[in-house]
C-alpha positions in Angstrom: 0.0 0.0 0.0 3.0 2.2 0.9 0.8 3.9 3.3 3.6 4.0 7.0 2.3 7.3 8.5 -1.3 7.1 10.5 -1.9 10.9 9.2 -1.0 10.1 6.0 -4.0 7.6 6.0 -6.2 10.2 8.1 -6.0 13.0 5.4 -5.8 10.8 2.3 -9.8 9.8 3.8 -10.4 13.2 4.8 -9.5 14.1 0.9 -11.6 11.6 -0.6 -14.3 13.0 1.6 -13.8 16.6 1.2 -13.1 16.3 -2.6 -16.9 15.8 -2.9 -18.4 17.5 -0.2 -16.4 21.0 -1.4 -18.0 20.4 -5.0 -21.8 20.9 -3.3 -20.6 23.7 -0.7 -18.6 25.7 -3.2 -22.0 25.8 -5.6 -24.6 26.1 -3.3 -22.7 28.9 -0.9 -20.5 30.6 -3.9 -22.2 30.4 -7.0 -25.9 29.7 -6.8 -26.5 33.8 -5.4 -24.9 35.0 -8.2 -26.9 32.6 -10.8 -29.9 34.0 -8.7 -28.6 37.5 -8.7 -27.7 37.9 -12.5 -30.7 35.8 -13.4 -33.4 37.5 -12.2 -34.6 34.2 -11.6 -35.7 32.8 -7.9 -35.4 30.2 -5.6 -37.0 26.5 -6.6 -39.0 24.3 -4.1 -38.6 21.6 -6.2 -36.1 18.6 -5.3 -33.0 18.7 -6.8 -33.7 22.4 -8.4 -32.0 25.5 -7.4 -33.3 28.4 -9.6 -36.3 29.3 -11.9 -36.4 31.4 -14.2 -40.6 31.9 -15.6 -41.4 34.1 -18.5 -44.3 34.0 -20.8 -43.8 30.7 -22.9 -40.7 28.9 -21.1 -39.8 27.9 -17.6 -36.7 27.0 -17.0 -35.1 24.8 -14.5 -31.4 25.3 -13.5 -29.5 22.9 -10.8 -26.5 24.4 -10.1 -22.9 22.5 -9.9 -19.6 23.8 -9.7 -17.6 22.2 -11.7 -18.3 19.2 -14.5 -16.9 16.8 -11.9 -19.7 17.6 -9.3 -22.2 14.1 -10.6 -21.7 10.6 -11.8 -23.5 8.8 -13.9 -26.0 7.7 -10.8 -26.3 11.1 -9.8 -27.3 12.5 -13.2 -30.0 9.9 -13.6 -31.1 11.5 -10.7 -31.3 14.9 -11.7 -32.8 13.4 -14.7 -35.6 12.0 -12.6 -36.2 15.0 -10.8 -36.5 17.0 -13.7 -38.8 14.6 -15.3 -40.9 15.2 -12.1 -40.8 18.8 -12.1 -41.7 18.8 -15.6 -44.8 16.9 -15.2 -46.4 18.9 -12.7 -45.9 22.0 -14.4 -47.6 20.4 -17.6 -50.8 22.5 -17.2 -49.1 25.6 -17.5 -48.7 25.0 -21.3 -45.2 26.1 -21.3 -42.1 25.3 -22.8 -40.4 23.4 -19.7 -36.0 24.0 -20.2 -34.3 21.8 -17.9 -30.2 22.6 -17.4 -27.4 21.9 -15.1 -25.6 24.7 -15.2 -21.5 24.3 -14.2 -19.9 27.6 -13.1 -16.5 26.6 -14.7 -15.4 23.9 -17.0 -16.5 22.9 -20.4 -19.3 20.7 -22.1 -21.4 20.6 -24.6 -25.0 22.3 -24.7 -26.9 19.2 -26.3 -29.4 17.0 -24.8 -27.4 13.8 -23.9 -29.0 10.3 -25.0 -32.1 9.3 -23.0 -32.0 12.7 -20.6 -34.3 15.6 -21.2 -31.7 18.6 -19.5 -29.0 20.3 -21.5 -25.6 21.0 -19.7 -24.2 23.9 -20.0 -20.4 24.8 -18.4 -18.3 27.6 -18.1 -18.7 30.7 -20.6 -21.8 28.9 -22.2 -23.3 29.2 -18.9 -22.9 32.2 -17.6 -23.6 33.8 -21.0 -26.8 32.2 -21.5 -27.9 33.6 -18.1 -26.3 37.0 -18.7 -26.4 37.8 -22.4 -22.6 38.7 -21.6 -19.9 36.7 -23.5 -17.3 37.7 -21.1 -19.5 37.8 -17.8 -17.4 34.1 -16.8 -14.0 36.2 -16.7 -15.4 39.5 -15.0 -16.6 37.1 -12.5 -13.2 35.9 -11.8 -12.1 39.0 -12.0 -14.7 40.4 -8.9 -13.4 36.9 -6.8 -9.9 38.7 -6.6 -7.5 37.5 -3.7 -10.8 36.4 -2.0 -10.3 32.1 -2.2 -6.5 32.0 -1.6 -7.2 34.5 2.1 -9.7 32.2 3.0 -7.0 29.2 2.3 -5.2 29.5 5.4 -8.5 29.5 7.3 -9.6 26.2 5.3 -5.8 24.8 6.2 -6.1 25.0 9.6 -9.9 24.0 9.9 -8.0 20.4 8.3 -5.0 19.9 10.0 -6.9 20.5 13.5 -9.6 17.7 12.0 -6.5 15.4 10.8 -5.5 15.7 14.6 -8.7 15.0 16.1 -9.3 11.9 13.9 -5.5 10.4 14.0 -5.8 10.3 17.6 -9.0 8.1 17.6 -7.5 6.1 14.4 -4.5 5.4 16.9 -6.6 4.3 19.7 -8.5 1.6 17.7 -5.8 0.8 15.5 -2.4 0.8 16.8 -0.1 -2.1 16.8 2.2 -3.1 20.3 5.4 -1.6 18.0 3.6 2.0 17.5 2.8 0.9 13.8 -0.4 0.1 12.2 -2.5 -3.0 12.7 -3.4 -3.9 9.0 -5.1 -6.6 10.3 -7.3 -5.2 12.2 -8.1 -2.0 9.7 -8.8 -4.6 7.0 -11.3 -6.7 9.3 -12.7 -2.8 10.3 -13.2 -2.0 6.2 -14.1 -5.3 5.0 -15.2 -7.9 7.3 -18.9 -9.4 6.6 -19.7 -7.6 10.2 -20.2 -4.0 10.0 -18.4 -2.6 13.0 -20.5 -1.2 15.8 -18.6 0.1 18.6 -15.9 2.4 16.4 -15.8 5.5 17.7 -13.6 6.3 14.8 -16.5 4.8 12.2 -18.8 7.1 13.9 -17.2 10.3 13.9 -16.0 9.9 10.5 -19.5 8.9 9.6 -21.3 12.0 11.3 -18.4 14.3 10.1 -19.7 17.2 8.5 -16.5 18.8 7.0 -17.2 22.0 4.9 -14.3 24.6 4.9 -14.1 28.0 4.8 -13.6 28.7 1.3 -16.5 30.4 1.0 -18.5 32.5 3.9 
């Protein structure tokens, strides 16, 4: 495995975890005002919806991602669903029903994909389609300023003081006599037919709620 360290394990799970959880905080906290704001759209009850946008012959239903990595294949059949749902309630209304996910940076094309009624929509594409402004995605960039790398010593120590909570509970449950790691017993912990009850380390990771400061 090449894995010696206990940290090294800690924050290579914390990463994993926070890899995903920092694609849905960075969109809803960051960039799902400003689709909002520049819009003129509001706020969607529906599941897995963030903004509509009404006029006279269209609605149109936007989820919001970050970036293109933000769903799997599982995920967007999802979204797909919930679209489908939306779009069937609102059938009445007579109107042209537009469902997008909408990523604030990255690239992709606009077309329907196979079997899916949404178009996705990335980067430039995006925010110009909301806007009208083909440059609005670098003006945006430019208003963000210095503003992510001061908050980055604010998410770095939020981390490192989680990396030490955790690798003192990893150490207690899975220590060897010689100070190293008890493979044994983190293998039977990740993959035994018995899902572990007692871990405190299983539960905290579980019921960990990690969403940095990046954004506030």
């Amino acid at each position: 495995m090449g894995v010696k360290e206990l940290a090294e394990i800690i924050a290579q799970l914390l990463q994993a975890r926070v890899s995903s959880s920092d694609e849905t905080h960075f969109g809803d906290a960051f960039f799902e005002p400003i689709v909002l704001a520049v819009s003129g759209g509001h706020v969607s009850g529906a599941t897995g919806v963030d903004v509509e946008i009404e006029t006279n012959n269209q609605f149109k239903a936007i989820a919001v991602k970050s970036g293109t990595n933000a769903q799997n294949a599982s995920a967007q059949s999802k979204q797909n669903q919930e679209f489908n749902e939306l779009r069937s309630r609102l059938h009445k209304i007579g109107k042209h029903f537009d469902a997008v996910i909408g990523y604030c940076y990255g690239r992709t094309t606009g077309a329907i994909p196979k079997g899916k009624i949404y178009r996705r929509l990335a980067g430039q594409a995006f925010w110009e389609e909301l806007t009208g402004d083909a440059d609005f995605y670098l003006k945006l960039m430019r208003f963000m300023g210095e503003y992510p790398t001061e908050h980055r010593i604010e998410y770095e120590a939020e981390f490192n003081e989680l990396v030490g909570r955790f690798n003192e509970e990893f150490k207690s449950e899975f220590s060897a006599l010689d100070g190293g790691i008890d493979w044994e017993k983190l293998i039977a912990f990740n993959s035994s037919k018995e899902k572990p009850n007692n871990s405190k380390f299983a539960r905290e990771v579980a019921e960990a709620d990690y969403q940095p400061s990046l954004v506030e």
